[in-house]
Rosetta silent file (secondary structure, phi, psi, omega in degrees, C-alpha in Angstrom):
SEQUENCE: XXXXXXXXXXXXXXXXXXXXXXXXXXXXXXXXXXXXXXXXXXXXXXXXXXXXXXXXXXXXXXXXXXXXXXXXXXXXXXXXXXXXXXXXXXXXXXXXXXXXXXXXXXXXXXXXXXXXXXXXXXXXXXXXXXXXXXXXXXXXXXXXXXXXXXXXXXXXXXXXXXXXXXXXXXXXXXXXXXXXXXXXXXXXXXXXXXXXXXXXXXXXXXXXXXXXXXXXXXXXXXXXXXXXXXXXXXXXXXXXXXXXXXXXXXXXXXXXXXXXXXXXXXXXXXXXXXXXXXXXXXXXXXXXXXXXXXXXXXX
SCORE:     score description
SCORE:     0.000 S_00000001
   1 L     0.000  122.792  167.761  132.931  259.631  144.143 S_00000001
   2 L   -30.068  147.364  150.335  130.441  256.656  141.771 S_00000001
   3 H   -91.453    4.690  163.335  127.698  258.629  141.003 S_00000001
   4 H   -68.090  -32.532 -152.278  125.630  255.814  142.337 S_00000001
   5 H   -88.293  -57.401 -161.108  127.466  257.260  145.672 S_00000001
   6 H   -75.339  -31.421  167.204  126.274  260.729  144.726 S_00000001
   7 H   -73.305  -14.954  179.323  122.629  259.449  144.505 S_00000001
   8 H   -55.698  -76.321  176.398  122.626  257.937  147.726 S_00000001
   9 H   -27.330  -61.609 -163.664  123.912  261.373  149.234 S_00000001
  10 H   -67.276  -39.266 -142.923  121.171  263.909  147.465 S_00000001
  11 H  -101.886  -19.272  148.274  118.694  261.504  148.270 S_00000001
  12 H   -25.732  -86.920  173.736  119.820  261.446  152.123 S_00000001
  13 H   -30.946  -64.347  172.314  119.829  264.974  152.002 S_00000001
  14 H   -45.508  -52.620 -179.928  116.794  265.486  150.594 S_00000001
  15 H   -77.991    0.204  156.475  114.826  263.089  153.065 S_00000001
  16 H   -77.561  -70.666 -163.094  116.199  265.252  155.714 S_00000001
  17 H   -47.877   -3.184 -178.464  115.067  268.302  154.702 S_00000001
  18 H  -102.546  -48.688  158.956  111.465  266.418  154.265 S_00000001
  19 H   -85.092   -5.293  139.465  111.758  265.839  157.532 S_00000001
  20 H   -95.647   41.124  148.498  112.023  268.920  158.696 S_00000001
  21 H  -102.712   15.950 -165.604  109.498  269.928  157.264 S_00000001
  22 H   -99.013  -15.772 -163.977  107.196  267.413  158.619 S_00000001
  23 H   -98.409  -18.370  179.808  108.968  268.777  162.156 S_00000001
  24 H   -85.721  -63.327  178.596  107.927  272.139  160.975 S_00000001
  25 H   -61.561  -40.524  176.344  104.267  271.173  160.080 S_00000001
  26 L  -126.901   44.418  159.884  103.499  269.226  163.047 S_00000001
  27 L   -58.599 -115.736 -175.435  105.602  270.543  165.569 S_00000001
  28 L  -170.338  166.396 -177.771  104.608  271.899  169.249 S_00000001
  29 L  -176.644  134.282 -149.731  103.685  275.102  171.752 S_00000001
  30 L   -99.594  137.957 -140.671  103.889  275.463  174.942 S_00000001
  31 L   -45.952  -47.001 -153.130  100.642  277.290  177.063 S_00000001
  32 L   -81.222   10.488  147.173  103.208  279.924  178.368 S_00000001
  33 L   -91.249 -173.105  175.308  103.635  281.443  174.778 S_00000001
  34 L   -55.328  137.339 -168.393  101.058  282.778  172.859 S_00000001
  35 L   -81.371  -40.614 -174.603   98.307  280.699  172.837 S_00000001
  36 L  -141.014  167.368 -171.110   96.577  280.554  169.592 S_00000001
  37 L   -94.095   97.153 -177.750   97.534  281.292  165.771 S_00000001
  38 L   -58.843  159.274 -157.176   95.225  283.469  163.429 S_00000001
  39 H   -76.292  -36.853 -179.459   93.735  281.941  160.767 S_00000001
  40 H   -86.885  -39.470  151.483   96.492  284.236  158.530 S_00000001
  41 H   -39.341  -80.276  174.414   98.925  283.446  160.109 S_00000001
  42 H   -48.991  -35.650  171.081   98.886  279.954  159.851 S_00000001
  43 H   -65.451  -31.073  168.495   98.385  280.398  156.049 S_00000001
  44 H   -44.594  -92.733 -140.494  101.441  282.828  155.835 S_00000001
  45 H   -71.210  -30.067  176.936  103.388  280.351  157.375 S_00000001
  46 H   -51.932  -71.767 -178.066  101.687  276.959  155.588 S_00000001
  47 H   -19.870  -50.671 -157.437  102.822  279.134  152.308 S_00000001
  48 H   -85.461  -17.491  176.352  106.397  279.359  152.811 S_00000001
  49 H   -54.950  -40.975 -175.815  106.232  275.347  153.764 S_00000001
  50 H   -57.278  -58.547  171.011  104.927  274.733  151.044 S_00000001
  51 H   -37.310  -71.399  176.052  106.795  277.173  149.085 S_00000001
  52 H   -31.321  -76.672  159.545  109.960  275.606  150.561 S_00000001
  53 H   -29.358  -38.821  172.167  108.918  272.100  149.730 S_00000001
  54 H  -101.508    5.963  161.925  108.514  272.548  146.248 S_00000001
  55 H   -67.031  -39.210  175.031  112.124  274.479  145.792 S_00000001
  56 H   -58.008  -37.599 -138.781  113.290  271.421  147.433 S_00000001
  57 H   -67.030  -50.535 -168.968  111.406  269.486  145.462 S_00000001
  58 H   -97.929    2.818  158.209  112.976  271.052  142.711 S_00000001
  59 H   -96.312   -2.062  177.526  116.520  270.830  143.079 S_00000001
  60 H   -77.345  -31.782  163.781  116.652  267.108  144.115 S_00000001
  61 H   -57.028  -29.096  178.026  114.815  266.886  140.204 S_00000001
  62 H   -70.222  -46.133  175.729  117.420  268.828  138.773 S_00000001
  63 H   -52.540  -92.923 -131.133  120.518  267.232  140.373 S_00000001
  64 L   -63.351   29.099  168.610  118.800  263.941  139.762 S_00000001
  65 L  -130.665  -41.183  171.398  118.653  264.474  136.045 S_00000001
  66 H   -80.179  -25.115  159.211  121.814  266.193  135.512 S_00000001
  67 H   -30.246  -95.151  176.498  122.788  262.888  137.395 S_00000001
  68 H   -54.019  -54.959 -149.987  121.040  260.117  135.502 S_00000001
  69 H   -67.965  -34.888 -173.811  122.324  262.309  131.850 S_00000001
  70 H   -82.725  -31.414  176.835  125.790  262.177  133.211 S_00000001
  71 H   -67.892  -22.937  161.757  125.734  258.523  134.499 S_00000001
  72 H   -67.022  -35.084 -175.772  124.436  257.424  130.915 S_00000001
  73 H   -62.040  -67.175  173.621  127.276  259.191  129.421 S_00000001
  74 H   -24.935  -51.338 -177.471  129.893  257.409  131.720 S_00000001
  75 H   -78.746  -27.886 -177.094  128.449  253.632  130.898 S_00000001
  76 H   -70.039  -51.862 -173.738  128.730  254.530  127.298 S_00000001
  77 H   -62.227  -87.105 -166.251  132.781  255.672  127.799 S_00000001
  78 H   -29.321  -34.469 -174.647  132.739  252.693  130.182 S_00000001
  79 H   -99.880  -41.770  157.762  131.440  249.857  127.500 S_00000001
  80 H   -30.389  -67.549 -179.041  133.765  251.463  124.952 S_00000001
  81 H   -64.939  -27.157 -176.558  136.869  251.292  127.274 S_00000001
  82 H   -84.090  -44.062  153.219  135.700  247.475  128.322 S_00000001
  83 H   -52.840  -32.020 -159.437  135.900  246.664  123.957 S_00000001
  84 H   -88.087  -30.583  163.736  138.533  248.323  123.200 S_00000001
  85 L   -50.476  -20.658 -177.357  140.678  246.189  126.172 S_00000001
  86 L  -104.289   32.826  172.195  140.207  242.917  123.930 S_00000001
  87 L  -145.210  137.849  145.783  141.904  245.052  120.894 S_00000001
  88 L   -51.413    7.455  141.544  145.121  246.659  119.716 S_00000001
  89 L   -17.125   85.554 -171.497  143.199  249.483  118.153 S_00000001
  90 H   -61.802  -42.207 -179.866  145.316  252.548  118.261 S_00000001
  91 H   -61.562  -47.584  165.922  142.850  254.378  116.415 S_00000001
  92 H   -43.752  -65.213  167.742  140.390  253.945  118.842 S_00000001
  93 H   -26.123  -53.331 -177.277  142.429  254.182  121.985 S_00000001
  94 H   -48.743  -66.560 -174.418  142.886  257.980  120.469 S_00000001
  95 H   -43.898  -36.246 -162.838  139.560  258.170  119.995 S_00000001
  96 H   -84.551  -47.752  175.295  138.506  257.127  123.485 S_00000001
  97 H   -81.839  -16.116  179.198  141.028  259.670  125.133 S_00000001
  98 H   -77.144    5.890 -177.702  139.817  262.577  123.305 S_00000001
  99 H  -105.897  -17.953  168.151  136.470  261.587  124.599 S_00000001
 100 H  -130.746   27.727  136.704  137.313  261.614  128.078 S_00000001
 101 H   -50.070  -58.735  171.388  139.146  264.678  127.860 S_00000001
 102 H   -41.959  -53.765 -168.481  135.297  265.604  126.396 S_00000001
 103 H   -87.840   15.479 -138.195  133.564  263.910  129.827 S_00000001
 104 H  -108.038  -61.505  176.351  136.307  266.353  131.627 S_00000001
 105 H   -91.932  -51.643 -167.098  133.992  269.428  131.897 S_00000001
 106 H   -72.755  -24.525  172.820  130.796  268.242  132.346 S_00000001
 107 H   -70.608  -29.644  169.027  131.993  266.185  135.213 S_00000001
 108 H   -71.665  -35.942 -177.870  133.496  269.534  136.863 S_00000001
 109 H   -80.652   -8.670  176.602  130.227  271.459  136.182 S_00000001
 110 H   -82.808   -6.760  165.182  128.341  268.394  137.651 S_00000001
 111 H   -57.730  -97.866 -174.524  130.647  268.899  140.709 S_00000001
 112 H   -23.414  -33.834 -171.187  129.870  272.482  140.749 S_00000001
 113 H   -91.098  -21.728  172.089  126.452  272.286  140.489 S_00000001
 114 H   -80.567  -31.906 -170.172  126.069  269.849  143.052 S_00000001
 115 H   -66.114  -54.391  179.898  128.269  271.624  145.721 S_00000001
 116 H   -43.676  -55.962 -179.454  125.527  274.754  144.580 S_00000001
 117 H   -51.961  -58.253 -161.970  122.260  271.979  145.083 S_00000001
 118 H   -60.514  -55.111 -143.702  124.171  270.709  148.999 S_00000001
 119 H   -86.498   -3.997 -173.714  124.636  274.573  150.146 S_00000001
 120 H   -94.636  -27.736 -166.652  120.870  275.175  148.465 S_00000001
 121 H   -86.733  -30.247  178.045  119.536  272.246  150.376 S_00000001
 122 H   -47.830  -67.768 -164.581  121.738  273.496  153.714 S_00000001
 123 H   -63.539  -43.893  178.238  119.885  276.287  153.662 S_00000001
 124 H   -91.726    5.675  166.000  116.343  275.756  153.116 S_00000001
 125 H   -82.305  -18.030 -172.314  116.544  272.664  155.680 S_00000001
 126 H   -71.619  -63.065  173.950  118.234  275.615  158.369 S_00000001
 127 H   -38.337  -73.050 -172.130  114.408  277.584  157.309 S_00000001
 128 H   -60.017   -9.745  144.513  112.673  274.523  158.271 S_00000001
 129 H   -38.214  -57.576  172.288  114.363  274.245  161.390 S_00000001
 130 H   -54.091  -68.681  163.859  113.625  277.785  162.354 S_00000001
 131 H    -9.973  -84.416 -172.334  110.151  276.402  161.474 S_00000001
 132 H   -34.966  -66.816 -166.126  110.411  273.705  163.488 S_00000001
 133 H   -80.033  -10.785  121.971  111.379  274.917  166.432 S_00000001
 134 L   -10.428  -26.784 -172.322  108.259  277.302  166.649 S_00000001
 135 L  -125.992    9.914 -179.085  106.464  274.256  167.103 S_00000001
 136 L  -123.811  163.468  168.104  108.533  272.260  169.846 S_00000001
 137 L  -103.630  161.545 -146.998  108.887  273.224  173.647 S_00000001
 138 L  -103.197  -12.824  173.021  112.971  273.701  173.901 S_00000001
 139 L   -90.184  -31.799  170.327  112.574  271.991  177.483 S_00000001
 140 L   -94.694  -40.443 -159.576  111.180  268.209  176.495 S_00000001
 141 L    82.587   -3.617  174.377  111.648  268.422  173.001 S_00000001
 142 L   -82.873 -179.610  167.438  107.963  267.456  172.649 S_00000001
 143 E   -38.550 -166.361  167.342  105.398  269.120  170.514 S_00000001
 144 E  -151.420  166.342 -131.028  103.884  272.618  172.154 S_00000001
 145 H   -76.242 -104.037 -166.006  100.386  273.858  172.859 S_00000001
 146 H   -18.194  -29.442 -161.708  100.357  274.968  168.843 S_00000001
 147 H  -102.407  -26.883  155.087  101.191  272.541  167.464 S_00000001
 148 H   -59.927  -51.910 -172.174   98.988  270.121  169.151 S_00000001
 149 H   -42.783  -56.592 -176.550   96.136  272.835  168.730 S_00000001
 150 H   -47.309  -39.650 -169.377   96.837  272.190  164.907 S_00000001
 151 H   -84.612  -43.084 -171.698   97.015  268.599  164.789 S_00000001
 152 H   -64.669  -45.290  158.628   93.672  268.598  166.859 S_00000001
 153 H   -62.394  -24.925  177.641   92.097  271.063  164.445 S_00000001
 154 H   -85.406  -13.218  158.843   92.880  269.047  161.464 S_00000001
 155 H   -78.834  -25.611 -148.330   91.241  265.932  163.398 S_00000001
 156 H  -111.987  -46.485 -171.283   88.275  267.946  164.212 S_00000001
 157 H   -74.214 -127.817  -78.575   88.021  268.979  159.861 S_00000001
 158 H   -90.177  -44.190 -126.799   88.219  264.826  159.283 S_00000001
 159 L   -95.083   91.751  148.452   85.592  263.974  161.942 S_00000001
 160 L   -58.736  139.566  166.820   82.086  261.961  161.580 S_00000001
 161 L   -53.282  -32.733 -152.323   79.951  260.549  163.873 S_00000001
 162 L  -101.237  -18.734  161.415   80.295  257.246  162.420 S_00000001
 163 L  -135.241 -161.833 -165.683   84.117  257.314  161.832 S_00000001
 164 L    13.217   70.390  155.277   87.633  258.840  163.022 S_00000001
 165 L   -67.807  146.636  138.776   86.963  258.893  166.503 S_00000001
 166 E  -163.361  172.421  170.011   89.766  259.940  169.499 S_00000001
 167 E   -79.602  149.343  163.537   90.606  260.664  172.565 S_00000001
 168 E  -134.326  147.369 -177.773   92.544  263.284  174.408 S_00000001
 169 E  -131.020  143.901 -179.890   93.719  263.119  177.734 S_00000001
 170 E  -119.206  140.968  174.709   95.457  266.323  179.584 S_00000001
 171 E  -151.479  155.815 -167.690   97.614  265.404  182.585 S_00000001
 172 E  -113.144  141.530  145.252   99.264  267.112  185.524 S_00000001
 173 E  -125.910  148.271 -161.154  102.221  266.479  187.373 S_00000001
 174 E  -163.531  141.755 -166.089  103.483  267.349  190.593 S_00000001
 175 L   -98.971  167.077  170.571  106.149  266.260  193.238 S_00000001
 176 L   -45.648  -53.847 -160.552  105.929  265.950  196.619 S_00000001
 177 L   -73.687   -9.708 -164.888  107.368  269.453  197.721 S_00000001
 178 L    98.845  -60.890 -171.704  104.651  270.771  195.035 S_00000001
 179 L   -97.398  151.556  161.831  106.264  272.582  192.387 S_00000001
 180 L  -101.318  134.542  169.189  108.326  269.997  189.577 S_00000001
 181 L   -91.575 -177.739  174.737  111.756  270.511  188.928 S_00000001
 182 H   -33.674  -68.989  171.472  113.419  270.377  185.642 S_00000001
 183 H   -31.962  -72.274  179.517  114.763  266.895  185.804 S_00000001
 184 H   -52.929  -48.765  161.833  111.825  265.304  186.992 S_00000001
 185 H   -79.277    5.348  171.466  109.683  267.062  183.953 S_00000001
 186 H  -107.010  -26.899  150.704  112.027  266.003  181.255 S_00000001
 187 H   -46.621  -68.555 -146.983  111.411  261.866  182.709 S_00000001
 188 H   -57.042  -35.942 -156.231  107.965  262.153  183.046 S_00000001
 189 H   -62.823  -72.360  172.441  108.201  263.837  179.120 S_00000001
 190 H   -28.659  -75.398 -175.743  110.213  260.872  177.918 S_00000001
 191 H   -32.580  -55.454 -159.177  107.938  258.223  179.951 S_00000001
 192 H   -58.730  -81.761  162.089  105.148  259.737  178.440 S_00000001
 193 H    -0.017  -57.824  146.786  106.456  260.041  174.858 S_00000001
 194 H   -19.446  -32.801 -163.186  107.504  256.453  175.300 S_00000001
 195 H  -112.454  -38.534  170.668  104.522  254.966  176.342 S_00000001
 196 L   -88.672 -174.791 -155.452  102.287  256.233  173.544 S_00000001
 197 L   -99.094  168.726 -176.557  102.093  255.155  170.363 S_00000001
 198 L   -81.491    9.294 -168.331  103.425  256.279  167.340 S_00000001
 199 L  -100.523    8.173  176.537  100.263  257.706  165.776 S_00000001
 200 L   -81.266  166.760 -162.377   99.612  259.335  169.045 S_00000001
 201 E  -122.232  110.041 -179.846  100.079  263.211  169.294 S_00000001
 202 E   -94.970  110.539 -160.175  102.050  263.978  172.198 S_00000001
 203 E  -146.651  164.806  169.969  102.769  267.975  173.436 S_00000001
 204 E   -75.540  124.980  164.826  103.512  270.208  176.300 S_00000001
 205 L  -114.245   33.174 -170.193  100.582  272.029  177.350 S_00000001
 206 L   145.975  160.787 -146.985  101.800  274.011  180.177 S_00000001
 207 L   -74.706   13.818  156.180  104.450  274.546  182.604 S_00000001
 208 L  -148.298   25.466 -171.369  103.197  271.214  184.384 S_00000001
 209 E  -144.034  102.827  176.394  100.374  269.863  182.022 S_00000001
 210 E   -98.183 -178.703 -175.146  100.762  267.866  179.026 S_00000001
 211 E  -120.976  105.303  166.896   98.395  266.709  176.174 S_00000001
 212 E  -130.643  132.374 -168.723   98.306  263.426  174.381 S_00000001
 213 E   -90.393  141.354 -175.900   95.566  262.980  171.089 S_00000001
 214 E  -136.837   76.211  167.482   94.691  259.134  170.514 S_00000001
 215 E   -43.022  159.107  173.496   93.236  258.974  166.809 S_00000001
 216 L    39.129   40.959 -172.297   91.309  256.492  166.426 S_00000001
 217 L  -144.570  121.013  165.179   90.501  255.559  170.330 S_00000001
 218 L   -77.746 -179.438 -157.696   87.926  255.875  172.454 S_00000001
 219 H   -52.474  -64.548  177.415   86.706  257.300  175.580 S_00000001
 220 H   -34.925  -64.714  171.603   87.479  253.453  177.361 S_00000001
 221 H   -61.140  -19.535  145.757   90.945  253.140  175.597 S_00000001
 222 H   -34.228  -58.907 -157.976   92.271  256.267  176.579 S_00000001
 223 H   -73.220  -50.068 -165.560   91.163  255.773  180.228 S_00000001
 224 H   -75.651  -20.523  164.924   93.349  252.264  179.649 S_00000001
 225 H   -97.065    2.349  173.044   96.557  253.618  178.402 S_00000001
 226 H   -87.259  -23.479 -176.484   96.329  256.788  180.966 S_00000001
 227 H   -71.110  -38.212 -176.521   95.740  254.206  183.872 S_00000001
 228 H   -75.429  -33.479  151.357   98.735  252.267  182.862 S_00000001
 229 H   -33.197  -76.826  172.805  100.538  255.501  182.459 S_00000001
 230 L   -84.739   27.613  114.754  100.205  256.483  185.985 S_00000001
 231 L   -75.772    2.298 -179.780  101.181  253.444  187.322 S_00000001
 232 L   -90.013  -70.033 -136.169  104.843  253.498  185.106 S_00000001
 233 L   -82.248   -7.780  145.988  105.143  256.793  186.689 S_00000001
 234 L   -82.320   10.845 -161.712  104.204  256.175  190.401 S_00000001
 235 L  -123.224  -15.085 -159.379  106.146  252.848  190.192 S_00000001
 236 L  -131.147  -43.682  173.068  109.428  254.375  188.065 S_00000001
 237 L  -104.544  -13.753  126.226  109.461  258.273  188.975 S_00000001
 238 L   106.735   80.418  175.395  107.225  258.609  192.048 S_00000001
 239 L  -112.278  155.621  145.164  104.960  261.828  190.870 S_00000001
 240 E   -72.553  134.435  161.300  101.393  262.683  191.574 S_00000001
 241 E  -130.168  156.564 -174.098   99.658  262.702  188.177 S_00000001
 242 E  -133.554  156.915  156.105   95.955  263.647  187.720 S_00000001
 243 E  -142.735  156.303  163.523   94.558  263.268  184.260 S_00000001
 244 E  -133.541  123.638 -177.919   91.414  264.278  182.353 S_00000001
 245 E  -110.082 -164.146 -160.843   90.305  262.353  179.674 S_00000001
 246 L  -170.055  165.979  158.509   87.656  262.872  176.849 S_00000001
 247 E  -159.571  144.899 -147.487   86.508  261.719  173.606 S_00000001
 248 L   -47.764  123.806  164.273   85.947  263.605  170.592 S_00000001
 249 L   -96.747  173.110 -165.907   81.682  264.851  170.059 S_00000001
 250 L   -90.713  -16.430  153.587   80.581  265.485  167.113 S_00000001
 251 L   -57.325   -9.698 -128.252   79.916  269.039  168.018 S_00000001
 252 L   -84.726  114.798  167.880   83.419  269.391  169.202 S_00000001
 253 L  -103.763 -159.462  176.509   85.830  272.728  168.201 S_00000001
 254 H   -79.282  -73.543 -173.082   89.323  272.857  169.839 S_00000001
 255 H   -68.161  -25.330  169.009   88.653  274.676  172.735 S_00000001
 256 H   -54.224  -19.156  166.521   85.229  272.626  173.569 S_00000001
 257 H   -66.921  -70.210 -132.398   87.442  269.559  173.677 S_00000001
 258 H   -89.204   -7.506  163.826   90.191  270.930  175.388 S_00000001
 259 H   -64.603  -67.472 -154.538   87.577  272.416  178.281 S_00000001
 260 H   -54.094  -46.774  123.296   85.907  269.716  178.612 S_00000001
 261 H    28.745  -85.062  160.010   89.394  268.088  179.270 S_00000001
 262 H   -98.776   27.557  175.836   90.179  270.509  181.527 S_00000001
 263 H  -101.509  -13.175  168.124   87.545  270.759  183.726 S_00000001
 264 H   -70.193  -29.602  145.939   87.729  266.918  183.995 S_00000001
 265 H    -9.122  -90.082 -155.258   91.619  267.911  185.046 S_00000001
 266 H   -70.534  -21.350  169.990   90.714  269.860  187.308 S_00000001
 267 H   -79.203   12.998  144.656   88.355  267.475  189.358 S_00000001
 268 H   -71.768  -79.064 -154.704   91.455  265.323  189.854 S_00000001
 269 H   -35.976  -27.770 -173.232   93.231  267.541  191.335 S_00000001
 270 L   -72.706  -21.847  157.576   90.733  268.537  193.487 S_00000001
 271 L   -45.990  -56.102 -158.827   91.230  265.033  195.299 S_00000001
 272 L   108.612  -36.923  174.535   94.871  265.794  195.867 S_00000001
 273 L   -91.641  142.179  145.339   96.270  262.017  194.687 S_00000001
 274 L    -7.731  123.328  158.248   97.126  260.645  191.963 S_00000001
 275 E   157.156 -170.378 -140.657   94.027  259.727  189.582 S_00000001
 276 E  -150.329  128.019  179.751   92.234  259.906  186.470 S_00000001
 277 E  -116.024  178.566  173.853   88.759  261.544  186.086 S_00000001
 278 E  -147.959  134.789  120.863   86.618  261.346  182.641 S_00000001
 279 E   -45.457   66.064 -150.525   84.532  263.410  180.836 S_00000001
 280 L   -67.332  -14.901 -177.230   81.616  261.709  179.306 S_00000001
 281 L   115.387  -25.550 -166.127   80.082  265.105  177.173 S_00000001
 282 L  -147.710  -16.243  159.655   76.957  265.799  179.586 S_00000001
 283 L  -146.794  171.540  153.302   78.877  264.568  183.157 S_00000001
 284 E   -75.062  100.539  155.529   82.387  264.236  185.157 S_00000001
 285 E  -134.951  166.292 -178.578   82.891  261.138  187.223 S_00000001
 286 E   -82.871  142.183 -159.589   85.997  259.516  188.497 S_00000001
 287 E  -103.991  133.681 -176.231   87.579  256.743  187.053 S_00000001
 288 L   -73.499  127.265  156.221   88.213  253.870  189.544 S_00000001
 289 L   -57.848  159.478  177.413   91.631  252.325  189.375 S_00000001
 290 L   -88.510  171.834  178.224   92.865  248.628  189.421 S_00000001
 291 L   -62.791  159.650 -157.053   95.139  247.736  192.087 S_00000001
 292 L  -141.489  170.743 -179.235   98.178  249.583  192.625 S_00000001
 293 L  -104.080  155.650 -163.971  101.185  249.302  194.791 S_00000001
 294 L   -50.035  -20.713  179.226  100.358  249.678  198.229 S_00000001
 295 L   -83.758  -43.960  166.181  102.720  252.707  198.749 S_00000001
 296 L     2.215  174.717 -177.058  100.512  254.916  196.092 S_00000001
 297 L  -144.746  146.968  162.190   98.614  257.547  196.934 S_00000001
 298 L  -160.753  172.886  139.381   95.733  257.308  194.818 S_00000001
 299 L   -91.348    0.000    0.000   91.917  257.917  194.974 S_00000001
């Protein structure tokens, strides 16, 4: 294999395993596990990411050195073997095969060492996996209640009055008959996931209530991608959805958001239709929808 070939490969490799650990750090958790993470925890586990990260870190530098030293070696035998083609030089010719008799071993130990790097790299991307999936729910594939929690605390540590505002909106779904089945909550996960953006935080937050984080959006823009939201999904899966939205105070921890949230939640629901209430910080009113199709149910 070129060893141009070989750099491709490690460097493949490598951005896998970087992402998962980015699937590890901001993965997902869903309400009906444990709900929140001690403070030691999460450092335990930040540690071995970290930890992890720079092991990777440090065998893509090693290969990639042992790499470059051998690929310098090559182009030297290579610019040799391209003079020595315009000459009848015997002595040389000799010379040239004992030299790549000479490039003979180090090309088997860079073989060796690489097969050693792939099954090193195997392994600590299988740990970040393990990771990973700690932080997704195994039914959507979206984040989970933790993982959201996380991403929301580390927005809440960045947060000024005067910059890095968002929004969060919690939403319900529910079928006619009441309870959602499976099917029907792995669309709506996908619409939703679909419909926000990518700098949006999307997660399960309970067996029929998800969570999506809008950095850098306010109370108004929120309300305008949740409204358009429940019209995809009364017009393409035909669910009730309720939502409660919010935007960020400056007082704001993770659960004072995520009340206020859901107690705006919960005054949809208390209609019964489809619709979207907000949470202004000091009251709960409902937000009126735009027209709709006439078969809706709405409030």
């Amino acid at each position: 294999m070129p060893i141009a070939s070989i750099e491709v490969i490690l460097a493949d490799t490598v951005a896998l395993a970087a992402v998962a650990l980015i699937g590890y750090l901001f993965g997902s958790r869903t309400r009906g596990q444990a709900a929140s993470t001690t403070d030691a925890q999460l450092a335990s586990e930040l540690s071995r990411a970290t930890r992890i990260a720079r092991e990777l870190q440090g065998v893509a530098g090693r290969i990639r050195e042992e790499v470059a030293q051998h690929q310098s070696t090559i182009n030297h035998f290579q610019q040799r073997l391209g003079r020595l083609e315009q000459s009848d030089h015997t002595e040389g010719w000799l010379a040239l095969g004992r030299e790549a008799e000479s490039l003979l071993n180090p090309t088997m130990k860079l073989a060796s060492n690489l097969s050693l790097a792939y099954d090193e790299l195997r392994r600590h991307s299988n740990q970040l996996t393990l990771f990973a999936g700690s932080r997704t729910d195994r039914e959507t594939g979206l984040r989970n209640r933790r993982a959201m929690e996380e991403q929301l605390e580390f927005l809440l540590a960045n947060h000024t009055e005067s910059s890095r505002r968002f929004a969060v909106t919690i939403f319900s779904v529910q079928s006619e008959q009441g309870e959602i089945d499976t099917d029907s909550l792995c669309q709506f996960a996908s619409l939703l996931e679909h419909s926000a953006r990518d700098t949006d935080i999307v997660a399960r937050y309970g067996s029929d209530e998800f969570v999506v984080v809008m950095p850098h959006t306010s109370l108004p823009g929120a309300t305008v991608f949740s409204e358009r939201l429940l019209k995809l999904v009364l017009s393409e899966i035909s669910l009730t959805l309720y939502g409660g939205i919010v935007e960020v105070q400056s007082d704001d921890t993770t659960s004072k958001l995520l009340s206020r949230a859901d107690s705006a939640l919960y005054s949809a629901r208390s209609d019964g239709k489809s619709c979207l209430y907000q949470h202004t910080g000091k009251s709960i009113r409902p937000h009126e929808l735009s027209v709709l199709p006439e078969t809706a149910g709405v409030c």
